[in-house]
C-alpha positions in Angstrom: 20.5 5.9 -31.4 17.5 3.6 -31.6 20.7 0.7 -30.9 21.7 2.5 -27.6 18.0 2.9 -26.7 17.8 -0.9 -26.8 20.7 -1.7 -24.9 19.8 0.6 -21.9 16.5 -1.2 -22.6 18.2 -4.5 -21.8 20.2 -3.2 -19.3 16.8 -2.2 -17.1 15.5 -4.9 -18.1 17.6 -7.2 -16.5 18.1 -4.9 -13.5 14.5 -5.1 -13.2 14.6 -8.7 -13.1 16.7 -8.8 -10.3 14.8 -6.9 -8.1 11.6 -8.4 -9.0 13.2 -11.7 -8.1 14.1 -10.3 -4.4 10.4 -8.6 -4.3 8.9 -11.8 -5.6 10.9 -13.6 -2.6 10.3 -10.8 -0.1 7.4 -12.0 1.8 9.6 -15.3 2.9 9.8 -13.7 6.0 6.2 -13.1 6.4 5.0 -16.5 5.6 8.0 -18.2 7.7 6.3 -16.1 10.6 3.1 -17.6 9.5 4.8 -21.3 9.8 6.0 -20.6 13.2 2.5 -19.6 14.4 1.0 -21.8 12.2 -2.1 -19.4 11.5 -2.7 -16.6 8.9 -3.6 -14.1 11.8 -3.9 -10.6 10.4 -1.6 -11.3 7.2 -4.3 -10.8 3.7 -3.9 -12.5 0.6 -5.7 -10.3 -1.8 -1.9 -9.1 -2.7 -0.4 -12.9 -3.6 -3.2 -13.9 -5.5 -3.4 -10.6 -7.8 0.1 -10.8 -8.1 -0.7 -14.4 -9.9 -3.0 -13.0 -11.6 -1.2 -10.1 -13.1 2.0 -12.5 -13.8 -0.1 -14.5 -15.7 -1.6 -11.3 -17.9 2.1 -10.1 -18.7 3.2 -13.9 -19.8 0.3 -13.7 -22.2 0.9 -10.4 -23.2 4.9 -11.0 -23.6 4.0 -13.7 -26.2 1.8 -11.2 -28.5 4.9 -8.9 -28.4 8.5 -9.0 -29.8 11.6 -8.1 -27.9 9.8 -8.8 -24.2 11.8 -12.1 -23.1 12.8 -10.4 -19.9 8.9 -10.2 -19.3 8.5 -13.7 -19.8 11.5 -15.0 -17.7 10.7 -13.2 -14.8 6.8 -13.1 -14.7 7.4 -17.3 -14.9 8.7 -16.9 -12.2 6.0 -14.7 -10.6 3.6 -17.8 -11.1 5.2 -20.3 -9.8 6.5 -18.4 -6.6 2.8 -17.2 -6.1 1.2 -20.1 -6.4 3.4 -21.3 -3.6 2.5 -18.3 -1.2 -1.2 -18.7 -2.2 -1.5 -22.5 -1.4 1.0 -22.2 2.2 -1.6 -19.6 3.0 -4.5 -21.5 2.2 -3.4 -24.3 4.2 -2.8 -22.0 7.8 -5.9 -20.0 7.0 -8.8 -20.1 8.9 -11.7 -21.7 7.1 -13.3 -18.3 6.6 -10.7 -16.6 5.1 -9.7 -19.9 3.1 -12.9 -20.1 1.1 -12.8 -16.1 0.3 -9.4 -16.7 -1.1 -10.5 -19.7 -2.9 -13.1 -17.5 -4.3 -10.8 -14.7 -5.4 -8.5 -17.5 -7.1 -11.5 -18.9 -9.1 -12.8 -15.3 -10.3 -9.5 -13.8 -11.0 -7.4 -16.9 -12.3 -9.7 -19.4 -13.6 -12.9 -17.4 -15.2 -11.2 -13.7 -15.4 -8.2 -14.9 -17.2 -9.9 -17.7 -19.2 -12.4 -15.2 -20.2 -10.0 -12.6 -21.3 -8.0 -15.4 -23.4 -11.2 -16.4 -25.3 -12.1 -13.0 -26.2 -9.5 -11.7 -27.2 -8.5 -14.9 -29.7 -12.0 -14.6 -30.8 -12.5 -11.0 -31.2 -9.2 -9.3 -31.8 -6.6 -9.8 -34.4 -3.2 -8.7 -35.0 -2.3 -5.5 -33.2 -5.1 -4.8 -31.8 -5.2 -7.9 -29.9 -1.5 -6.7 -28.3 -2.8 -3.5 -27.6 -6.4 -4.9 -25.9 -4.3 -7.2 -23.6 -1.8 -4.3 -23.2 -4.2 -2.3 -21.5 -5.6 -4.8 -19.3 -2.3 -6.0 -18.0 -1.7 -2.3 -17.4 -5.3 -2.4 -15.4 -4.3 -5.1 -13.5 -0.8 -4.3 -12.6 -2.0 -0.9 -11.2 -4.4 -3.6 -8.9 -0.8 -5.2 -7.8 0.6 -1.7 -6.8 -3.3 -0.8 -5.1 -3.4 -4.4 -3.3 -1.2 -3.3 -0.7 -3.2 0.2 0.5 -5.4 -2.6 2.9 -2.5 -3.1 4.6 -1.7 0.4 4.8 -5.2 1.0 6.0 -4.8 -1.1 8.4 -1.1 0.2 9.4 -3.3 3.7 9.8 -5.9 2.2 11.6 -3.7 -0.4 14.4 -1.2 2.2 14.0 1.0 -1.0 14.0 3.5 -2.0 11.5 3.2 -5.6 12.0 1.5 -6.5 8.9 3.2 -4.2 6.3 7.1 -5.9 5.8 9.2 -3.4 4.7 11.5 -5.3 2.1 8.6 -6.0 0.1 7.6 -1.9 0.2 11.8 -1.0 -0.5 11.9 -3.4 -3.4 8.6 -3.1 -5.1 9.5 0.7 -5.1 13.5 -0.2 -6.8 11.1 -2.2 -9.1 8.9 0.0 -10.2 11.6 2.2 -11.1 13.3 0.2 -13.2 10.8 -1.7 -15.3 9.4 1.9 -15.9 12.8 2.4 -18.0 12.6 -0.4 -19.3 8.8 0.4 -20.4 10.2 4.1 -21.6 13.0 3.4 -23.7 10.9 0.1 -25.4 8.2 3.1 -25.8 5.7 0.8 -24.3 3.0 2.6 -22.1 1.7 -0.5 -20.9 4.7 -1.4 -19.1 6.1 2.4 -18.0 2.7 3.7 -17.2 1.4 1.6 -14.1 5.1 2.1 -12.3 4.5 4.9 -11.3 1.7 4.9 -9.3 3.7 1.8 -8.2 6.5 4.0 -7.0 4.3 6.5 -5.7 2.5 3.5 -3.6 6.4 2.1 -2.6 7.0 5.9 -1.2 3.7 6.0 0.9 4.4 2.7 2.3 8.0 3.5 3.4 7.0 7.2 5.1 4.3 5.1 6.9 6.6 2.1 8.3 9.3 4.9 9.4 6.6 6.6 11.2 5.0 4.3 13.0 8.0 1.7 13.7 9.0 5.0 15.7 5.7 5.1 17.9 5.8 1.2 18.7 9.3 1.6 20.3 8.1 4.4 22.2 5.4 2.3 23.3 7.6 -0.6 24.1 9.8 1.6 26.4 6.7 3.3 28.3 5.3 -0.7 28.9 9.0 -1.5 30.1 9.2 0.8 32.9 9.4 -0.9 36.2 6.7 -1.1 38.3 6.5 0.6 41.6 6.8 -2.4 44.8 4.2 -1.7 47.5 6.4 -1.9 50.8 5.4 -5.4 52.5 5.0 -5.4 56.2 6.6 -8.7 57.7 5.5 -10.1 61.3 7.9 -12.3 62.9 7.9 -14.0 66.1 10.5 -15.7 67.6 8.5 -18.4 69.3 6.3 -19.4 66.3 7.6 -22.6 64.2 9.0 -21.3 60.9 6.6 -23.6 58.9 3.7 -22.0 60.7 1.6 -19.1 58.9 0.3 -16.1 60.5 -3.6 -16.7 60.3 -5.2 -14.3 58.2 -6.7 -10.6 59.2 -9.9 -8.9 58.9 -10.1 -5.5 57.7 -12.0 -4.4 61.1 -9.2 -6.4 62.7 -6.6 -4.1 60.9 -8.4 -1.1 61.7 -8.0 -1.6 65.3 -4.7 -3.0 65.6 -3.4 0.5 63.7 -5.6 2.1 66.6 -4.0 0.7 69.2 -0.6 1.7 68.0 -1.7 5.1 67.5 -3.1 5.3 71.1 0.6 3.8 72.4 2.3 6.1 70.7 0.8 9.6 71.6 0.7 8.3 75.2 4.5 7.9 74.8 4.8 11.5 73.2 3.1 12.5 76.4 5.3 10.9 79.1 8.2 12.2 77.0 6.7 16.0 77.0 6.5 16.0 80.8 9.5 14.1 82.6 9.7 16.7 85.7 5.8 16.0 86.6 5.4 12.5 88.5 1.9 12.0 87.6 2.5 13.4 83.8 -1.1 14.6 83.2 -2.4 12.2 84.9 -5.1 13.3 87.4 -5.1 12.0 91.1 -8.6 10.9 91.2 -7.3 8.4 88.5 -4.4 7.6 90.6 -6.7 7.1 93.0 -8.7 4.6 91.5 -6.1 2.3 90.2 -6.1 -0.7 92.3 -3.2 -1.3 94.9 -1.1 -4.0 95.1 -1.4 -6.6 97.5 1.7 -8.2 99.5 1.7 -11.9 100.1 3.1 -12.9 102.7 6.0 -15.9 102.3 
């Protein structure tokens, strides 16, 4: 029985170094976005550098365990892929953002995981020491599967899905899955334990990206409708050059030219009304008064 248990062990174990392999190359995308641009914009790095961190924590801890080579081979891996995402990003960040990820990296790498080598070497033996590192790994690896609720805050918040890639929220859920096998069967809480938050986290992120993909399409097809042409009235006269501009019209101007066409048109409406009356409304006394036409004599 114990036998079996170890094989299915193996077996998640190096299932779940596949996938952590695709989760640990995930963000390729995201940083080949930030190449393009050639800035950081909204992308964080609190994620890339606490996944170095942690990857670190679980080399260290592999070594003070037997039977974890899986852990080793693929949290390796983790340190030198992260180190490459941390130093691209450093080089596109702004310089505010560069010297607060500088700062993370020499409190979490350098002193945090320096510090916890020396004490427990110093102060721990045996056991113990395992156990001590155990549970800070398991601290730490529950900070990898937290890392990410900024960007969902910020998903929330932009209601924008821009930041948060979805392959690395699929995979880091198929992850979590199996290394907590892996941790179950090898009866290691350390390991099962923080995976499931981490698939709990995975979950969230997914429901969110589904949700709010949906609203940006619906966004993008309200912003695509075509806009409605205001009808252009065009002037042309036969006798004016074809390079030659109309000049220019003031508003008062405009106001009494649609004046004048109002006053020609209901004086044609009138004529019209009346066709059997010579004078058409017109009164006599204004007949009267128009002036007469003179004949010249050839």
């Amino acid at each position: 029985m114990a036998g079996m248990s170890g094989h299915w062990a193996f077996a998640f174990g190096v299932l779940g170094n596949i996938i952590s392999f695709i989760v640990f190359l995930s963000p390729i995308p995201t940083f080949y976005k930030i190449y393009k641009k050639k800035s950081t914009e909204g992308y964080q790095s609190i994620p890339y550098v606490v996944a170095l961190f942690s990857s670190m924590l679980w080399i260290y801890y592999a070594f003070l365990k037997t039977n974890t080579t899986l852990l080793i081979t693929i949290n390796s891996f983790g340190v030198f892929i992260e180190t490459i995402y941390v130093g691209f990003y450093l080089f596109y960040a702004p310089k505010k953002t560069k010297v607060q990820t500088v700062k993370m990296l020499l409190l979490s790498v350098v002193g945090g995981f320096g510090a916890i080598i020396l004490v427990t070497q110093f102060l721990f033996k045996g056991a113990v020491r395992g156990q001590v590192v155990g549970w800070i790994c398991l601290v730490f690896s529950l900070c990898v599967f937290v890392a990410p609720l900024g960007i969902v805050r910020q998903v929330i918040k932009t209601k924008s899905v821009e930041y948060m890639p979805l392959l690395l929220s699929v995979f880091l859920t198929l992850s979590a899955v199996a290394w907590f096998f892996y941790g179950l069967l090898l009866k290691d809480i350390n390991i099962a334990a923080p995976n499931v938050l981490g698939f709990i986290f995975g979950i969230l992120q997914i429901v969110l990206y589904v949700i709010y993909s949906k609203k940006e399409k619906v966004n993008l097809k309200e912003q695509k409708l075509p806009e409605i042409q205001k009808p252009e009235v065009i002037v042309k006269d036969e006798n004016m050059n074809a390079n030659k501009k109309l000049p220019e019209l003031t508003q008062e101007q405009i106001i009494d030219i649609v004046k004048l066409g109002l006053l020609v048109c209901s004086e044609k409406v009138q004529v019209n009304t009346c066709p059997h009356d010579t004078n058409c409304g017109v009164k006599a006394a204004n007949v009267d008064n128009m002036p007469k036409l003179q004949t010249v004599a050839t």
